[in-house]
Residue frames as a rotation matrix with the C-alpha (Angstrom) as fourth column:
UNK 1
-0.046 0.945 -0.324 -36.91
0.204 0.327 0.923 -11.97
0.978 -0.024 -0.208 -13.80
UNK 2
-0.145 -0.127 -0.981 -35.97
0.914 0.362 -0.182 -11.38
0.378 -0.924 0.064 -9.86
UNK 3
-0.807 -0.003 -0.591 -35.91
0.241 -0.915 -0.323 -7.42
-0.540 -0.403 0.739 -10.23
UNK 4
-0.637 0.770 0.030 -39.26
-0.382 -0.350 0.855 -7.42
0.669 0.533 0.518 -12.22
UNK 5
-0.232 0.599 -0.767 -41.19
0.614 0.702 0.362 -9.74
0.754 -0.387 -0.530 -9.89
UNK 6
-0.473 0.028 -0.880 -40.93
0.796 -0.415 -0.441 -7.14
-0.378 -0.909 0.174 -6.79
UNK 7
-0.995 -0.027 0.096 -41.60
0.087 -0.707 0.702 -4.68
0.049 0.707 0.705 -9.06
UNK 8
-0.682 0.718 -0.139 -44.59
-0.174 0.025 0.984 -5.70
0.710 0.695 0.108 -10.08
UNK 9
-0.375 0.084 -0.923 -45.24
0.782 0.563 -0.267 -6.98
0.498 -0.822 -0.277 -6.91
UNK 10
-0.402 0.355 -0.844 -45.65
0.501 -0.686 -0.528 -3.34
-0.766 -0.635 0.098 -4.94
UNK 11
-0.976 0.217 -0.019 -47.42
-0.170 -0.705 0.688 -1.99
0.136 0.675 0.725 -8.37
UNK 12
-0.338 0.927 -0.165 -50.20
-0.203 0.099 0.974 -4.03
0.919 0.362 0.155 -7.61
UNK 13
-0.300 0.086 -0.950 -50.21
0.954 0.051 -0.296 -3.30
0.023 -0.995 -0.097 -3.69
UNK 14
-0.733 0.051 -0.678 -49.64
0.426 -0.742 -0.517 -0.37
-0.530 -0.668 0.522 -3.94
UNK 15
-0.725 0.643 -0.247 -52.89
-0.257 0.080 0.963 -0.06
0.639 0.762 0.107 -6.69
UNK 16
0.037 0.702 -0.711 -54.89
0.565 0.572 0.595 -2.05
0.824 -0.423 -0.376 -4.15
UNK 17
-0.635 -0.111 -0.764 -54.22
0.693 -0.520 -0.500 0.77
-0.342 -0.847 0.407 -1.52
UNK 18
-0.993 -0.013 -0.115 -55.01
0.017 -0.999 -0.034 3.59
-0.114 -0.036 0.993 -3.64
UNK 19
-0.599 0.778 0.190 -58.08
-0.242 -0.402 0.883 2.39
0.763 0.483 0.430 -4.68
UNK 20
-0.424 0.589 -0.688 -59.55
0.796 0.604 0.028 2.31
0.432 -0.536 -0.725 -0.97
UNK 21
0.117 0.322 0.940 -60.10
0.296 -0.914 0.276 5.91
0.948 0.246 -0.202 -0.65
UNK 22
0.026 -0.111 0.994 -60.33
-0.447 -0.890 -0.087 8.21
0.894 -0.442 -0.073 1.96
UNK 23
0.024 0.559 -0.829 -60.36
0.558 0.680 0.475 6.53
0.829 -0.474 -0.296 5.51
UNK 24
0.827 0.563 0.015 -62.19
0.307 -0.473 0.826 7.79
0.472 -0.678 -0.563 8.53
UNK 25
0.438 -0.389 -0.810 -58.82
0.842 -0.139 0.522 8.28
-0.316 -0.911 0.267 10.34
UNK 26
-0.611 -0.752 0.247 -57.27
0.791 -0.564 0.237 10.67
-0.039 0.340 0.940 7.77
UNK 27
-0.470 0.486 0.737 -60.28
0.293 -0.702 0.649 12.56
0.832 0.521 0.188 7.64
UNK 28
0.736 -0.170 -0.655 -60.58
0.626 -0.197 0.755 12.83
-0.257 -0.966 -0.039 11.71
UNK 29
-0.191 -0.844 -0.501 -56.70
0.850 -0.398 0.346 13.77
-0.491 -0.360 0.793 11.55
UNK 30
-0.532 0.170 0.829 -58.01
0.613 -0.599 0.516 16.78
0.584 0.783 0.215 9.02
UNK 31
0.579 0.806 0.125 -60.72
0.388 -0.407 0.827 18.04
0.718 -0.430 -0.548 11.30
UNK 32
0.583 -0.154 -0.797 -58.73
0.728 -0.336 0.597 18.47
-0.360 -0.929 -0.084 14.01
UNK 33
0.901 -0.412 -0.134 -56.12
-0.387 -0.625 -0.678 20.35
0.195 0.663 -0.723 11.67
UNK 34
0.809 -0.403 0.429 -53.22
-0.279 0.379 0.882 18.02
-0.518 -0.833 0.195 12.96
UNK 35
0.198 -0.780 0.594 -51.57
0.876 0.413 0.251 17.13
-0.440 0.470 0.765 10.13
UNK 36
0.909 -0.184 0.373 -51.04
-0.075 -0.955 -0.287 21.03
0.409 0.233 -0.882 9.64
UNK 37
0.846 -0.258 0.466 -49.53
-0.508 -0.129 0.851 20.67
-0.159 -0.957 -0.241 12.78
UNK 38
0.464 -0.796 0.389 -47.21
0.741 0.589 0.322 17.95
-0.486 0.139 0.863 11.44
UNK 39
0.243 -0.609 0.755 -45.88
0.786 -0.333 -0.521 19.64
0.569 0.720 0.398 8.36
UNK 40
0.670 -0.484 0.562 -45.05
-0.462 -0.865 -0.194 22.85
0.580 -0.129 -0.804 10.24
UNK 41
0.608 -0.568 0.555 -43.13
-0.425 0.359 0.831 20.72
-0.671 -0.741 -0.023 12.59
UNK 42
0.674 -0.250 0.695 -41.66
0.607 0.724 -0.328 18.78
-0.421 0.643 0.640 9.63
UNK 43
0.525 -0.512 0.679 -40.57
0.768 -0.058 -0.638 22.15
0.366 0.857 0.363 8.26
UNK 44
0.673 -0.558 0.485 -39.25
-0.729 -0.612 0.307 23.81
0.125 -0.560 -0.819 11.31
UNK 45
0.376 -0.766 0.521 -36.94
0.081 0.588 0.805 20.56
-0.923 -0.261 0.283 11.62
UNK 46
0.368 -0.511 0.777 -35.90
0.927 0.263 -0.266 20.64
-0.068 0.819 0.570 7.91
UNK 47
0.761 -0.189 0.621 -35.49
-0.096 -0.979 -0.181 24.46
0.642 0.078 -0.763 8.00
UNK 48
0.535 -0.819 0.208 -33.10
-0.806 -0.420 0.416 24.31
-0.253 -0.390 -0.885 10.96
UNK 49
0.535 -0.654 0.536 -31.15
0.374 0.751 0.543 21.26
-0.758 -0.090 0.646 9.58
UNK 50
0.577 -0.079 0.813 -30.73
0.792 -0.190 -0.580 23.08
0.200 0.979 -0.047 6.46
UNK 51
0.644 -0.097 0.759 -29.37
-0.410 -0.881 0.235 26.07
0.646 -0.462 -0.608 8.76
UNK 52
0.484 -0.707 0.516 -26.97
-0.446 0.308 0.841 23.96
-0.753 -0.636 -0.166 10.87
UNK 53
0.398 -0.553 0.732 -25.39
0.892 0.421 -0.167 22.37
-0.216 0.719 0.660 7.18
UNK 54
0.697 -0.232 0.678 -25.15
0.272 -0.790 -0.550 26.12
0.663 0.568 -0.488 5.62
UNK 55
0.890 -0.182 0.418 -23.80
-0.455 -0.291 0.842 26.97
-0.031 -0.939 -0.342 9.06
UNK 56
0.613 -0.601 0.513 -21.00
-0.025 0.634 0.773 24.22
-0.790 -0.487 0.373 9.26
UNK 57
0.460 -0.498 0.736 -20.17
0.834 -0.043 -0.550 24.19
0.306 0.866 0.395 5.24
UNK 58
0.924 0.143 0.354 -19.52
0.114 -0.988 0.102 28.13
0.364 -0.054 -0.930 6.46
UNK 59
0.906 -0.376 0.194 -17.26
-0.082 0.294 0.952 26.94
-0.415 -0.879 0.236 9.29
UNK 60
0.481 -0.620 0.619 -15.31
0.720 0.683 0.125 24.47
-0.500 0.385 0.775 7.07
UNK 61
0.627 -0.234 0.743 -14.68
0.571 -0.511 -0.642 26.92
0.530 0.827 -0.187 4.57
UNK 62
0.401 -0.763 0.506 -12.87
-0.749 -0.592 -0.299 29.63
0.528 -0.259 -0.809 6.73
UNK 63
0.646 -0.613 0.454 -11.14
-0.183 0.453 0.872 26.77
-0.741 -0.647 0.181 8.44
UNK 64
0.562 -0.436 0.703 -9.84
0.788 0.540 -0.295 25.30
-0.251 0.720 0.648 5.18
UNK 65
0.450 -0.445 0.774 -8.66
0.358 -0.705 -0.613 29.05
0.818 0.553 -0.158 4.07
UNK 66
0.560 -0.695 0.451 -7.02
-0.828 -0.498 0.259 29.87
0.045 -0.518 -0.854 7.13
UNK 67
0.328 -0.718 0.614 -4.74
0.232 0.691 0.685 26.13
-0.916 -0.082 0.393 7.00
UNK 68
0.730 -0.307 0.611 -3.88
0.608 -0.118 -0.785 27.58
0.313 0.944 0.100 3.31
């Protein structure tokens, strides 16, 4: 009963969000085109983290085969 109660709990928040529609700020942040603006930022920072892992895994690897 303790892990159903929360449960249910943010089903019927998070229900009681969706059904307030659109508000005036998200459709402001649209006009201006800002939240373009986010996601390309969003996916120049995931793009170059993804590029500094591939990078390092790279690293590791010819370290590991030159201690062989």
């Amino acid at each position: 009963m303790r892990k159903i109660t929360p449960f249910f709990l943010s089903l019927i928040l998070s229900l009681s969000a969706a059904a307030q529609g659109e508000q005036a700020s998200s459709s402001l942040m649209r006009s201006h085109l800002k939240m373009y603006v986010v996601v390309a930022v969003l996916v120049i920072i995931f793009a170059g983290i993804t590029l500094f892992l591939f990078s390092l895994e790279r690293r590791l690897k010819k370290l590991e085969d030159n201690s062989k």
